[in-house]
C-alpha positions in Angstrom: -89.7 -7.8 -84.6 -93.3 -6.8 -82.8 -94.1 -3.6 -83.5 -94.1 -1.5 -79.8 -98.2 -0.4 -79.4 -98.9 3.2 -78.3 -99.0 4.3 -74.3 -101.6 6.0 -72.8 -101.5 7.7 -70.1 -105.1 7.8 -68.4 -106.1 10.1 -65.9 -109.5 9.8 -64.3 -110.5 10.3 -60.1 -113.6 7.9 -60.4 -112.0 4.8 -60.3 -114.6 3.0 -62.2 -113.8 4.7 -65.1 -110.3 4.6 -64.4 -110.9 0.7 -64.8 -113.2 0.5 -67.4 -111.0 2.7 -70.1 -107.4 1.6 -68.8 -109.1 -2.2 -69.2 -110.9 -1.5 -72.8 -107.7 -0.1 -74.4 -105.9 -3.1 -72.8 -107.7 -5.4 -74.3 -106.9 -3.8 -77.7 -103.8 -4.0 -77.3 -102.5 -0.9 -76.3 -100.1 -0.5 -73.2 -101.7 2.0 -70.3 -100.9 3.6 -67.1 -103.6 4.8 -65.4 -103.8 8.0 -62.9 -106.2 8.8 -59.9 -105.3 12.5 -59.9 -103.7 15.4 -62.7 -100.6 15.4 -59.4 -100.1 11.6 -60.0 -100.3 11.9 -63.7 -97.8 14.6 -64.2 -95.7 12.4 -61.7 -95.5 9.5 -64.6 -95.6 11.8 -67.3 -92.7 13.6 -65.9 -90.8 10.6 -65.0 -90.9 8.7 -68.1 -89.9 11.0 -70.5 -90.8 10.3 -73.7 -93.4 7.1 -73.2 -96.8 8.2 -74.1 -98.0 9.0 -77.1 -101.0 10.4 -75.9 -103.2 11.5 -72.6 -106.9 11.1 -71.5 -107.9 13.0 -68.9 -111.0 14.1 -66.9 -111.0 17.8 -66.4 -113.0 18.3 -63.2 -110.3 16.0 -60.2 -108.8 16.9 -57.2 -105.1 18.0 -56.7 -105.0 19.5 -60.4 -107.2 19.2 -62.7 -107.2 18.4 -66.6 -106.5 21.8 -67.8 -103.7 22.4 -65.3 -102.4 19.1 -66.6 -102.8 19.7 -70.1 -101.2 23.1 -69.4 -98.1 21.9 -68.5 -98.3 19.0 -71.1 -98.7 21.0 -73.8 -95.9 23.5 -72.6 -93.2 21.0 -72.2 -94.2 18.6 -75.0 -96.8 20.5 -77.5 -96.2 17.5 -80.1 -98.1 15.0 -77.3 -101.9 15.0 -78.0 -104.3 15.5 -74.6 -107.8 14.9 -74.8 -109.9 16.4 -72.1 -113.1 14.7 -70.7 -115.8 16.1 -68.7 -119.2 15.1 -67.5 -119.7 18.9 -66.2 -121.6 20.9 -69.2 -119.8 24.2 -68.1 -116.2 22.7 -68.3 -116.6 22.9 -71.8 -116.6 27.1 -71.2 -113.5 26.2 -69.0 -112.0 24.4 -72.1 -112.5 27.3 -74.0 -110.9 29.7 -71.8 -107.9 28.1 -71.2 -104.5 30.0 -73.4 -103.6 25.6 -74.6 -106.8 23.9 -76.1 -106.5 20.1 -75.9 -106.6 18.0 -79.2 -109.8 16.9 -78.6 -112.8 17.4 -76.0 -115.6 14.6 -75.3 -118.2 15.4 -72.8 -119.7 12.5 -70.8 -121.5 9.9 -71.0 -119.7 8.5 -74.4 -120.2 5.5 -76.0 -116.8 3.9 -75.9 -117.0 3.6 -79.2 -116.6 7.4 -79.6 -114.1 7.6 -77.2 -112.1 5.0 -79.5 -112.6 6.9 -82.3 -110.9 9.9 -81.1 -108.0 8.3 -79.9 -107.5 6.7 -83.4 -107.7 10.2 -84.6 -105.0 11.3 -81.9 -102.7 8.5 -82.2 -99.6 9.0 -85.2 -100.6 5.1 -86.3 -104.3 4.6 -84.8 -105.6 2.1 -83.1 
């Protein structure tokens, strides 16, 4: 029996990202669902209960952003580990602020390398 591979759920409003991440964990094998907006992602992450293993998100989208979403993540599933990502320097003061800190924080532009690297630290089995 094929062991079942870790779902992401991504959440970035510049749809060349969007692409670029959902298509380079893809490729590694690992199943994704991307999300233009924190409102569409808490839609999915709402309706499948229980499918994601972890969250990438930007923090700075329209709708609600990545703190909002982590927010109510973190307050209805703690054990589920968010990673925030910003290319706004003074998000990482929002980060800060905020009463739920995400697992991890990268701030843009990233190698995807590191952006790998921390979701092997994130995920219960790694990459």
């Amino acid at each position: 029996m094929q062991e079942l591979k870790p779902n992401l759920l991504i959440v970035d409003d510049e749809p060349e990202l969007l692409e670029l991440y959902t298509e380079s964990f893809e490729l590694l094998g690992l199943g994704v669902v991307p999300a233009r907006d924190g409102e569409e992602a808490w839609r999915l992450f709402s309706a499948r209960e229980g499918a994601f293993q972890l969250v990438i998100s930007d923090i700075f989208m329209p709708r609600l952003n990545g703190i909002e979403l982590l927010n109510r993540i973190k307050r209805s599933h703690p054990h589920i580990p968010v990673l925030l990502i910003s290319g706004y320097e003074h998000r990482r003061e929002m980060v800060s602020q905020s009463p739920i800190q995400p697992d991890e924080y990268l701030e843009k532009p990233f190698e995807l390398e590191t952006l790998f690297e921390a979701v092997q630290r994130l995920l219960p089995a790694g990459l």
